[in-house]
N, C-alpha and C positions, 0 to 999 in steps of 0.2 A: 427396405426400399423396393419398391415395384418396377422392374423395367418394362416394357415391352419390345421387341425385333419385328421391323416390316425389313420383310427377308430374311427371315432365319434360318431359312433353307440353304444359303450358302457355305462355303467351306469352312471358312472362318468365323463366319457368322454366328453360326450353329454351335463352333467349339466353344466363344466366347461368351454364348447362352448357357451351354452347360456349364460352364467353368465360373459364371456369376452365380449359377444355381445352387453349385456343390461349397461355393463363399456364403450361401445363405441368404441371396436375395430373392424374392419372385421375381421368377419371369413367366413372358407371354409370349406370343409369337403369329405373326402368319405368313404366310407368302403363296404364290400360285400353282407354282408346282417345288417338291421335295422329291429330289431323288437321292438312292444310295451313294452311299453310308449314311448319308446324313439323318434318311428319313428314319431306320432303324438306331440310330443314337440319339435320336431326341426322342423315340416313342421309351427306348429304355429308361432314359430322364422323369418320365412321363409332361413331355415339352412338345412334344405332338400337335398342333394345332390340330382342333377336333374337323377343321374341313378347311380345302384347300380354296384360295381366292383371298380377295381383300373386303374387308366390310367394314364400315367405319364407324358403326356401332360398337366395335372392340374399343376404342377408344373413348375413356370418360375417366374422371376427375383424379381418381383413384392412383393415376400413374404418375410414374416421379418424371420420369425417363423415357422419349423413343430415339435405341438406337437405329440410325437409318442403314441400309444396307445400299450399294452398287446397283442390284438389281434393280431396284425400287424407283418407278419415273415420277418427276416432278408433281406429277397430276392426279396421282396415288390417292386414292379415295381417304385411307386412315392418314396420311400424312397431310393431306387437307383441312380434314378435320382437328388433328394434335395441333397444326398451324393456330386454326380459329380458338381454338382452348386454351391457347400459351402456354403449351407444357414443354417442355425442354427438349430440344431436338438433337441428339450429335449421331456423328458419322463414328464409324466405330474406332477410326485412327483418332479422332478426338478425343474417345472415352477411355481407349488405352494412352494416351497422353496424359488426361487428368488421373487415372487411375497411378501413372508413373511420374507424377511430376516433379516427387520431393528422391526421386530413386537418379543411381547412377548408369543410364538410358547408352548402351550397343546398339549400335541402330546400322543393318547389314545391307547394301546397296550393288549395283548393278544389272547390268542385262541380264546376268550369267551366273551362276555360282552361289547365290544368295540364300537360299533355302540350306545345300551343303553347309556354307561357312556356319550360317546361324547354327546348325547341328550338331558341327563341330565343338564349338565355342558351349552349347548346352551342354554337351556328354561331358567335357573337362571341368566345367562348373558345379556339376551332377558329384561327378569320380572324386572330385577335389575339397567335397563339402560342404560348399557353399549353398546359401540360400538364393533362390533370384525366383522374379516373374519371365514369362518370355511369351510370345507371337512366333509363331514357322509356316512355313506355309506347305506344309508335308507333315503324314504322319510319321510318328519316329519309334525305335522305339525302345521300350522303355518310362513311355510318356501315354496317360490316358487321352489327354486331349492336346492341342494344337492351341491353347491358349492357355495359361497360369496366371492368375492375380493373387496376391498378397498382404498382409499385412504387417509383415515384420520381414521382408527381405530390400536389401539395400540397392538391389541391381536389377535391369529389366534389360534382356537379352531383345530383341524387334525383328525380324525380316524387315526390311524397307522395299517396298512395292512402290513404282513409279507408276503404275495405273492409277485412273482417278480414283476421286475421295465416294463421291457418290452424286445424284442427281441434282445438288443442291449446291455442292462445291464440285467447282471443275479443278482445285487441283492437285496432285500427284500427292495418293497418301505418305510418301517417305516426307512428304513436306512440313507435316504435322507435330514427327516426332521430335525434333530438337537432341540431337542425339550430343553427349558427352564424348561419347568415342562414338567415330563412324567409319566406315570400312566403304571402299571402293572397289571392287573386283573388277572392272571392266565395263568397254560403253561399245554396243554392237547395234544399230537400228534394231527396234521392234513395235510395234503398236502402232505403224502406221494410222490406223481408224482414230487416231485420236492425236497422235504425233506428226502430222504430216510429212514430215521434210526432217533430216535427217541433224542438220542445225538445232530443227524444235525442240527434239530428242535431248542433245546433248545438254541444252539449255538447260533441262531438267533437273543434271544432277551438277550444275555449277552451282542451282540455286539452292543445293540440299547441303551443300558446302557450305553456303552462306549461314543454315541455321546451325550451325555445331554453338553448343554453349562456350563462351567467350574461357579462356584455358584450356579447354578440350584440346583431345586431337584427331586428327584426321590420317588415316591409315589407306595404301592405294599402292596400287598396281603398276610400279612405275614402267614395265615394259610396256602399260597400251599407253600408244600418245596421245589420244583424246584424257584421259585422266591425269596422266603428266601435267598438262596443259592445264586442266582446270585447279588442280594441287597447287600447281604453281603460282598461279594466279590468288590463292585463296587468300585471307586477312592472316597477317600477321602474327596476329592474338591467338592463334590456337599453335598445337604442337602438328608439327609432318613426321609422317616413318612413312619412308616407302619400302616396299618389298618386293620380293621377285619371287620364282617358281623353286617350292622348296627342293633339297638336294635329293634325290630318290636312283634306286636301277631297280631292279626286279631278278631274277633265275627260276631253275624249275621249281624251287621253294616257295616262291612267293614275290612279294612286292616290301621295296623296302625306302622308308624315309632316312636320312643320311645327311647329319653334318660332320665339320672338322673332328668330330669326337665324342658323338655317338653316330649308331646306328639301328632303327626298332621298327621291327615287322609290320606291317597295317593291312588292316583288312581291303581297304579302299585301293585305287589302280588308276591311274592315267596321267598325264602332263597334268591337264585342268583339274585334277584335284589336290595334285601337290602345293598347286597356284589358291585354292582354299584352304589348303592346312598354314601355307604361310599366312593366310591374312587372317585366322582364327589364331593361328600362335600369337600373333602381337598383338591380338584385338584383349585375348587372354594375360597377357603380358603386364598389358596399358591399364587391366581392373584389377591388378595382384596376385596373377596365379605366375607362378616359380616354374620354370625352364623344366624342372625334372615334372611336377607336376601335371606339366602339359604335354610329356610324351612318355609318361606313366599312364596317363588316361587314354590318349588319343592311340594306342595302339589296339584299343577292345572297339575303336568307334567304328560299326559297320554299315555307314550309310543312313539315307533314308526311304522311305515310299517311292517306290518306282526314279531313282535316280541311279539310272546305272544300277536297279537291283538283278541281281541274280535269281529266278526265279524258277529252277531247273538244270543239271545236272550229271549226268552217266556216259558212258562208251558210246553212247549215241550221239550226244552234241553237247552243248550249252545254250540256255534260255535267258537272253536280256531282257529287262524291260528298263523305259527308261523315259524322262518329263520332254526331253531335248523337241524343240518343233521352231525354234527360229535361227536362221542360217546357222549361227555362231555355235549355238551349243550342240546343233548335229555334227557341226566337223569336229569340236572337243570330241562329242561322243562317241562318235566312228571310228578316228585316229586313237582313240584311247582301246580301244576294243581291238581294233585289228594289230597293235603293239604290242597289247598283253597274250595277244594268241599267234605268232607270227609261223605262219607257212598252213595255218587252218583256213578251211571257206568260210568267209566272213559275208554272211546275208543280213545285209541292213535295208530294214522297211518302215518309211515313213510314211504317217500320216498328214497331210495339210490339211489342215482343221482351223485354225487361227483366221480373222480378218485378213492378217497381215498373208498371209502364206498364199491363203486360195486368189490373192487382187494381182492380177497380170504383172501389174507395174513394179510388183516386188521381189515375185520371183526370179528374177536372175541374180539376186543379193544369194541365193544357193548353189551360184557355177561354184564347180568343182569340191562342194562339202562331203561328198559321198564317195570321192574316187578313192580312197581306202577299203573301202569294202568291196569282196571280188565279187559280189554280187546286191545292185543295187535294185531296189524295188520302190516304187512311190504308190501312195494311194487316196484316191481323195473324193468325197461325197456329193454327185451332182444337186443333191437336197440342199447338201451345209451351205453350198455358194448359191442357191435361190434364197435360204433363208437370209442371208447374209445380201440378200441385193446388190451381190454383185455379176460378173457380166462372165458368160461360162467360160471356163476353162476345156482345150484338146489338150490329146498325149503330147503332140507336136509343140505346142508349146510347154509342156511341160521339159522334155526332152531339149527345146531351144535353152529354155532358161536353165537350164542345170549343163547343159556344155555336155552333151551324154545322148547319144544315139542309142546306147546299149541301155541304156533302162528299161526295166519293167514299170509298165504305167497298168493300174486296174482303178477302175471308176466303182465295180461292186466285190464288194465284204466276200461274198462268197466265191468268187470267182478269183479273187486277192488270197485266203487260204487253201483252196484246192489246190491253188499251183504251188504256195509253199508245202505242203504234204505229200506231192505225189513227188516233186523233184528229188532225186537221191542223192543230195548233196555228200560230197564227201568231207571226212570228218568237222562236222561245221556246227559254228557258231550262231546262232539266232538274234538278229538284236531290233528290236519292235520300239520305234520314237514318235510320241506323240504326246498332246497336250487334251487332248480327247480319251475314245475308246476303241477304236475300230468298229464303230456300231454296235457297242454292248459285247465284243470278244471279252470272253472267259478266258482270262491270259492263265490260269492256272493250267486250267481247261487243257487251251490250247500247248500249254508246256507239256503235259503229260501226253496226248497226241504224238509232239513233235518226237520224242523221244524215247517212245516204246515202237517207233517203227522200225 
């Protein structure tokens, strides 16, 4: 089978291109720009589109399949063209649907959390030796690629992403998947640009409640009461487990998960991750893996790509990095960091980068996410909010909307590290959140920097 990707170049995108490749189908590919990782993991493939842009001469008779990508706008010269040809068009949450449809389909949901749990629930799958396909939306590792298709495993492990499907469908990929078990973590606004109002939002995941297949069950987060609410409300015909935030303390050994009658060390740290290992244990639970099982695995699980990674180390400091960039997950992330290190300088520096983040009207949803960290820093791109059309941003409001006079505000990259490097923080902690890059920072780079001074 011949596919072709208009967008390949995305995160997913790109993984689900190699990962149809290494299954033995051809594929194609283009998109307008590729950047790293991505671009050197499809040249490795050799998946590379030979030149960057769309041309709609790629397209002809030959192909079975174009998966469409997010990126990709309605008026896409090759998606034009596959139109008038009648070749088969899906979004890539439809191709991993049909790819999954006869399998027993986890499909992981929320504002918050959903990349971790998915992770979780991988590594004890992995440990426990099972077959499955799965979707994440982080590298992990242990794992080549960020997408696995199958043909003899029984289960498909999903991240469920409430962002749209793609230019052709407006709506929310988790909607697609029909999940058998489905998992709730929590519902905090984000994506404004596409969710307006905060209702819109919530809407989203009553309606992802709606597709669990008929016996399934639905798994959630009873302490948020937006998902209470919608749990409660959901049809009859499936099974509820709610959960709460799993039993845990920590010492100067380490971090430790904890019920009535065990107790087992974990690599992982925070309220909000305990609140993922519960809803990965049941999610675990709900497809057949065994209590011991699942914290015989989950004590080797040590995260993933930049979620709360650990990135640097020594008598000098600690180096976080971490995905957190809308309100909810920065305060997880903060509170989580400034607990596991209590009486250290805790420098937390975000990036706004996001639609939602850099639009006036949404910044105040960040009062008081920061005030755990003894010292807060923000930073944010006067380009990213032109590119973004919307309407500029001052320090002054930045500082209004976070409840924080005492913030560090920097509008340039270079002026944002120099002041973290000359400051002689004492014994302190680093923790760098964003959904971006800091303009291309070399976070190794910058680790090794922070703490040979």
């Amino acid at each position: 089978m011949r596919i072709h990707f208009i967008a390949i170049g995305g995160a997913v995108m790109h993984n689900l291109a190699i990962a149809l490749h290494k299954k033995g189908y051809e594929v194609t590919g283009s998109d307008d720009e590729i950047f790293e990782p991505s671009r050197s993991r499809l040249e490795s493939c050799g998946l590379l589109p030979e030149k960057e842009g769309w041309d709609a001469d790629r397209i002809n008779p030959s192909i079975d399949t174009i998966i469409l990508g997010m990126h990709a706008r309605a008026d896409n010269p090759e998606l034009v063209r596959a139109a008038e040809r009648g070749i088969r068009i899906l979004s890539f949450p439809e191709f991993l649907y049909e790819q999954t449809r006869d399998k027993k389909r986890i499909v992981v949901a929320g504002s918050h959390g959903k990349t971790t749990t998915t992770a979780m629930i991988m590594h004890v799958m992995k440990h426990s030796g099972r077959k499955f396909d799965y979707m994440v939306g982080s590298s992990v590792d242990g794992y080549d690629t960020m997408v696995h298709l199958s043909d003899d495993s029984e289960i498909a492990v999903l991240e469920g992403d409430e962002y749209l499907t793609s230019a052709l469908d407006p709506r929310p990929k988790f909607h697609l998947y029909m999940p058998d078990i489905a998992v709730l973590n929590g519902i905090a606004w984000d994506h404004m640009n596409v969710f307006p109002t905060f209702e819109n939002y919530v809407e989203q995941f009553r309606i992802f409640t709606t597709k669990i297949s008929p016996g399934g069950c639905l798994i959630y987060f009873r302490e948020d009461q937006e998902v209470k609410k919608i749990a409660e409300a959901t049809s009859s015909g499936i099974r509820k487990i709610p959960y709460t935030v799993h039993g845990h303390f920590q010492n100067r050994k380490g971090f430790y998960a904890a019920t009535h009658n065990r107790v087992v060390p974990v690599k992982i740290f925070g309220e909000h991750n305990m609140q993922n290992l519960s809803a990965a244990r049941e999610a675990c639970l709900a497809a057949g893996i065994t209590e011991d099982q699942f914290y015989d695995a989950i004590q080797s699980f040590a995260g993933t790509s930049r979620r709360l990674q650990k990135t640097g180390e020594n008598d000098k400091g600690i180096v976080y990095s971490d995905f957190a960039h809308s309100p909810s997950k920065v305060k997880a992330t903060v509170e989580a960091v400034a607990s596991r290190h209590p009486g250290r300088t805790i420098l937390a520096c975000l990036e706004l980068h996001t639609f939602s983040s850099l639009s006036s009207g949404f910044l105040p949803q960040y009062r008081n996410s920061m005030d755990k960290a003894s010292v807060r820093v923000v930073y944010y791109n006067p380009h990213a909010i032109a590119l973004k059309r919307l309407p500029s941003l001052t320090p002054g409001m930045i500082r209004e909307a976070f409840g924080d006079d005492s913030i560090y505000i920097f509008d340039n990259s270079s002026d944002l590290f120099t002041f973290i490097r000359q400051e002689n923080f004492t014994d302190p902690v680093y923790l760098f959140m964003s959904s971006g890059d800091f303009d291309g920072c070399d976070m190794n780079k910058l680790t090794k920097d922070l703490l040979i001074q």
